[in-house]
C-alpha positions in Angstrom: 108.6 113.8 101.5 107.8 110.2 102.5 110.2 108.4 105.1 110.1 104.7 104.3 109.7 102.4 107.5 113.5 101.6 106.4 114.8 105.0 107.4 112.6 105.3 110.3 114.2 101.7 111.6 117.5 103.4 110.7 117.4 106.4 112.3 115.9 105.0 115.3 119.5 102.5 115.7 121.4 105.6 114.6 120.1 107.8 117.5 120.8 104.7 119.8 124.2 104.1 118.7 125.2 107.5 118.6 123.2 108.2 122.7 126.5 104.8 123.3 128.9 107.3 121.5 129.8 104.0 119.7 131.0 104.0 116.2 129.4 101.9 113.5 132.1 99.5 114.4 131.4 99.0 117.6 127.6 98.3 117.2 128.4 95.9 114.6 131.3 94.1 115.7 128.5 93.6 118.8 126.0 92.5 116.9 127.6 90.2 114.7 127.5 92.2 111.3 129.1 95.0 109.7 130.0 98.2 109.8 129.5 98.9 106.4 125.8 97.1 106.9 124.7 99.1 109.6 125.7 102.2 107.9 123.4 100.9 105.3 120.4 100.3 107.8 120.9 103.4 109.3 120.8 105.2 106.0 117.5 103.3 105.4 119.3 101.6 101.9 118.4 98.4 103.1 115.6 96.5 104.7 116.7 94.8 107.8 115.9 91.2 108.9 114.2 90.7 111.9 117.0 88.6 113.5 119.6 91.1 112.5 117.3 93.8 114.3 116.9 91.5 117.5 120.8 91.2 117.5 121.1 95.3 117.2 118.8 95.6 120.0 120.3 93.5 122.0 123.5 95.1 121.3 122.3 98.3 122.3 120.6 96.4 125.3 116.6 97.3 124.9 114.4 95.3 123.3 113.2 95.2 119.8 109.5 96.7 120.5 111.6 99.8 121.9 112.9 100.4 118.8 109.7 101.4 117.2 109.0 104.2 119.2 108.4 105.8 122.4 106.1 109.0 124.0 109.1 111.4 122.6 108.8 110.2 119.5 105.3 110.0 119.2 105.1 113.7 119.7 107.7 114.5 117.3 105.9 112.7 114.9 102.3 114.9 115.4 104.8 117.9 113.9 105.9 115.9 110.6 107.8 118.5 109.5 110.4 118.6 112.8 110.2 114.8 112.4 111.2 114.8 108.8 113.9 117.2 109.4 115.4 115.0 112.2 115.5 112.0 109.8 117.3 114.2 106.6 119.8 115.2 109.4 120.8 111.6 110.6 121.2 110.9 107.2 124.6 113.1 106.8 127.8 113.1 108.9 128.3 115.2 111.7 130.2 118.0 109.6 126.9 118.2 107.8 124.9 118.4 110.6 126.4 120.9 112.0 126.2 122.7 109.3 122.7 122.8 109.1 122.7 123.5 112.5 124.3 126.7 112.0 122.4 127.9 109.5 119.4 126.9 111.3 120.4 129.0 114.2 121.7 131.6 111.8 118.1 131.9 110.3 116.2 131.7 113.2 118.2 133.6 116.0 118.7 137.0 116.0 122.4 138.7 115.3 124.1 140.4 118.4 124.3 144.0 117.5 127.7 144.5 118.7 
């Protein structure tokens, strides 16, 4: 599976927005653009402009250069598959990702003999 620079530019605002707990809404009626658009970005549907990403960053108050990636991240990215997985997961709702969550833990955890 290949993750386009588009979906790693999306997920990276996603995980931003969503450390705010702001909606789509918020971040865009902050950044002068849509909801509907970021939800786009953040999906990694379409490619953003550097001006619109300046005005995200700013919205989110760090600059654009910390968007592409800190030590965290960097280390999450030497294990492609965790990295990958992280990026499928922003990708969905919450319902979804908790979901997978629990199946996750369902797989990996072991039951409590009771």
């Amino acid at each position: 599976m290949t993750i386009t620079f588009a979906e790693q530019i999306g997920a990276k605002i996603r995980i931003h927005r969503l450390a705010k707990n702001w909606t789509q809404e918020q971040l865009a009626e902050l950044s002068n653009t849509t909801a509907s658009y970021v939800g786009q970005l953040e999906r990694g549907e379409k490619d953003v402009r550097i001006g619109t990403l300046e005005k995200i960053a700013h919205a989110l108050d760090m600059s654009v250069y910390e968007l592409f990636g800190d030590e965290k991240e960097a280390f999450l990215q030497e294990k492609t598959w965790v990295y990958e997985s992280i990026l499928l997961l922003l990708k969905h709702n919450e319902q979804k990702q908790r979901q997978a969550y629990r199946i996750l833990r369902e797989l990996l955890e072991p039951s409590d003999p009771k």
